[in-house]
Steps between C-alpha positions, in 0.01 A plus 500: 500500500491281856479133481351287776727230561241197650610227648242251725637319813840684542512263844538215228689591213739703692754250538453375143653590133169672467539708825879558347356610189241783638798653669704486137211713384491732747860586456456477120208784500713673740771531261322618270355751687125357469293562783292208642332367798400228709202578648153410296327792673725787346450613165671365166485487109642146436419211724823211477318230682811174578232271643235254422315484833095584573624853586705559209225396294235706659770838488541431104134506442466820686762667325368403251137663554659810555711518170832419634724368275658110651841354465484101627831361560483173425717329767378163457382247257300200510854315430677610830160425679588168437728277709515683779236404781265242554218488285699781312452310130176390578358838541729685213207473239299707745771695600572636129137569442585756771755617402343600183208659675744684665773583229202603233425825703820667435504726225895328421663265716835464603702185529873434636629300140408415172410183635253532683369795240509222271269276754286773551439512141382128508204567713148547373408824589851698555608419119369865346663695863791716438774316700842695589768213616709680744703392753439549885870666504784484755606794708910462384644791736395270817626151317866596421730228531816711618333644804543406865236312651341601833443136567739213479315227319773238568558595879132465559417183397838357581639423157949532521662677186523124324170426495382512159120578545202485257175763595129466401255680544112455539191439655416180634332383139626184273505752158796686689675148469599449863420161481819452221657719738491291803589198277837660365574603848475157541722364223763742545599507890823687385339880463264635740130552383301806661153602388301829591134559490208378734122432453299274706566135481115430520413585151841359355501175339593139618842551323556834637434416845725236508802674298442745759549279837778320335808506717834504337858651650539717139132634495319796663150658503569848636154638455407830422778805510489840419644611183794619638590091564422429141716758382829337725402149434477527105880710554659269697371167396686281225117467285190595454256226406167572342345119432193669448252274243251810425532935542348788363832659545710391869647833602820306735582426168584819434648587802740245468599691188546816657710349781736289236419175630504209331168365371351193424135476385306237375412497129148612462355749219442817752873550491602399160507854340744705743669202706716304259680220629875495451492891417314631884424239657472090500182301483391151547219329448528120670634452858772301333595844330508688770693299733791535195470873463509547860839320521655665213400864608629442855789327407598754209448303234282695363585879346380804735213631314421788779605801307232400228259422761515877613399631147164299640460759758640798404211447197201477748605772783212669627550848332474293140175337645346865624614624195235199283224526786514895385449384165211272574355774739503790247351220197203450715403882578 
C-alpha cells in the first residue's frame, strides 16, 4: 500500500497549522512504517488529498478515473471561512458549495474533531460520507517540557526573569481573536503580551489592521518563527492564550499541552469534548472573562492544571494518529 500525500500551494500553507499538519502526517505514516509520497507523478493506491484548490480538485477527479481509492482531509469548514478576511462571510455560501464539490469525491473523509465531523454532517451532500474525526496529532518527543532549548525565548525578545508574559499565536485573521488580544494587552499593562504568526495585512480586516499597528510598551508582533521559537516561547512564557472564536481543531493548543503551559482558551464547542475548563485548561468566553482568568493564572490564584493538560497530548502523539490513518487506509482497500 503507498499513499500520495497531496497538498496544493506548499509556498502558502507552509507556514500555517495546515502546513504543520502535512508534516504530522508524514511522521505519522512514517511510524507506522507506511510508505507514501509526494510527488503526483509516481505511482500510488490511495490518494490523501489536504486541499481544496483548482489543482486538488482536478488530481481527485483523475484518481478517480483511474480507480484510486481518495481520502479528503477536511481541514476547513465553511465556519472557520468565516471572520477571517475581507469579504470572507460574504463569500462563505459559495465557499461551502466548494467545499462539498470537493469533500464528495473522497471515498471517506477525514476531519481533525468531532466537531467539525459533526459540521460536516450538516451539509447537503456530505451527510451519507463515511467521516473518521481524527486529530492532526502532535509530534511529543520534539515538545517536551524538561528539555533545553536551543533558543532563549526570553533573551531574544528582551523579556527579564519577572516578566510574566502571555503568547498567541496566529495568522493575521480576526477568528484567531487578535483583536481581544491587543485589547487585553491593553487593559493589563502589568504582563507582557507577544503574538506569533504573519499573513498579509492587505486581506485582513479593518479591526485586524489596526490591532496590528497598535503601539503599546507590553505588546509585540514578532512575526513568523520557526518552530523551534514556538517550542521556547510556549516553555518559558507564564500563558498561552488561545482567544480563538472558531477551529476545526488549533494544533498550538496542543502544543501548549505537551510543553505544560498554562492554557487559556476561549469557550467555543470545537474544544468542549477533550479541553475541560478547571480540569486542563481555563476558558472564557467575554473579554471581561478573560481579563479575570488571566490575572488569576498569572498571579497563582488559580490551581496548576498542566499535568492534566499533558494527558491532552500524550493522547494525540503522532504514532496514535498513524496508527487510525492505518485503519482508515486498510478500510478503504
Amino acid at each position: 500500500m503507498k499513499v500520495l500525500l497531496y497538498a496544493e500551494g506548499q509556498s502558502i500553507i507552509g507556514k500555517s497549522g495546515l502546513g504543520k499538519a502535512i508534516k504530522h502526517q508524514m511522521k505519522a505514516l512514517e511510524s507506522v512504517g507506511i510508505e507514501y509520497t509526494l510527488d503526483p507523478s509516481d505511482d500510488y493506491d490511495i490518494l490523501h488529498i489536504n486541499t481544496y484548490y483548482v489543482k486538488s480538485y482536478i488530481l481527485a477527479k483523475k484518481a478517480k478515473k483511474e480507480g484510486k481509492k481518495i481520502v479528503y482531509h477536511a481541514h476547513s469548514t465553511e465556519e472557520d471561512f468565516k471572520n477571517s478576511f475581507i469579504l470572507s462571510d460574504r463569500a462563505s455560501k459559495l465557499f461551502k458549495r466548494w467545499l462539498i464539490k470537493c469533500y464528495s469525491l473522497g471515498d471517506v473523509i477525514i476531519t481533525p474533531t468531532p466537531y467539525s465531523k459533526k459540521l460536516l454532517k450538516s451539509y447537503e451532500g456530505l451527510k451519507r460520507k463515511k467521516i473518521y474525526a481524527i486529530s492532526n496529532g502532535i509530534e511529543l518527543d520534539y515538545f517536551k517540557s524538561d528539555e533545553e532549548s536551543p533558543l532563549d525565548f526570553r533573551n531574544v525578545y528582551g523579556y527579564s526573569k519577572k516578566d510574566k508574559i502571555v503568547v498567541g499565536i496566529g495568522l493575521y485573521i480576526e477568528r484567531k481573536g487578535i483583536v481581544d488580544f491587543v485589547k487585553l494587552a491593553k487593559k493589563l499593562p502589568q504582563y507582557k503580551f507577544i503574538w506569533f504568526g504573519h499573513s498579509p495585512l492587505s486581506a485582513a480586516t479593518e479591526n485586524v489592521k489596526e490591532a496590528v499597528k497598535t503601539k503599546l510598551p507590553n505588546l509585540k508582533f514578532a512575526g513568523y518563527v520557526e518552530q523551534d521559537m514556538i517550542r521556547s516561547a510556549l516553555k518559558d512564557c507564564n500563558l498561552y492564550l488561545f482567544p480563538t472564536l472558531e477551529e476545526t481543531e488549533g494544533i498550538p493548543a496542543i502544543e501548549a499541552c505537551a510543553m505544560k503551559q498554562n492554557l487559556l482558551v476561549r469557550d467555543i464547542p470545537v474544544f468542549e469534548d477533550w479541553l475541560i475548563d478547571g480540569v486542563n485548561c481555563y476558558k472564557a468566553k467575554t473579554l471581561k472573562e478573560f481579563e479575570s482568568k488571566i490575572k488569576m493564572i498569572l498571579e497563582n490564584k488559580l490551581p496548576s492544571l498542566t499535568e492534566e493538560a499533558y494527558k491532552v497530548a500524550l493522547d494525540r502523539d503522532i504514532t496514535k494518529i498513524g496508527k487510525e490513518l492505518k485503519e482508515v487506509y486498510e478500510s478503504c482497500m
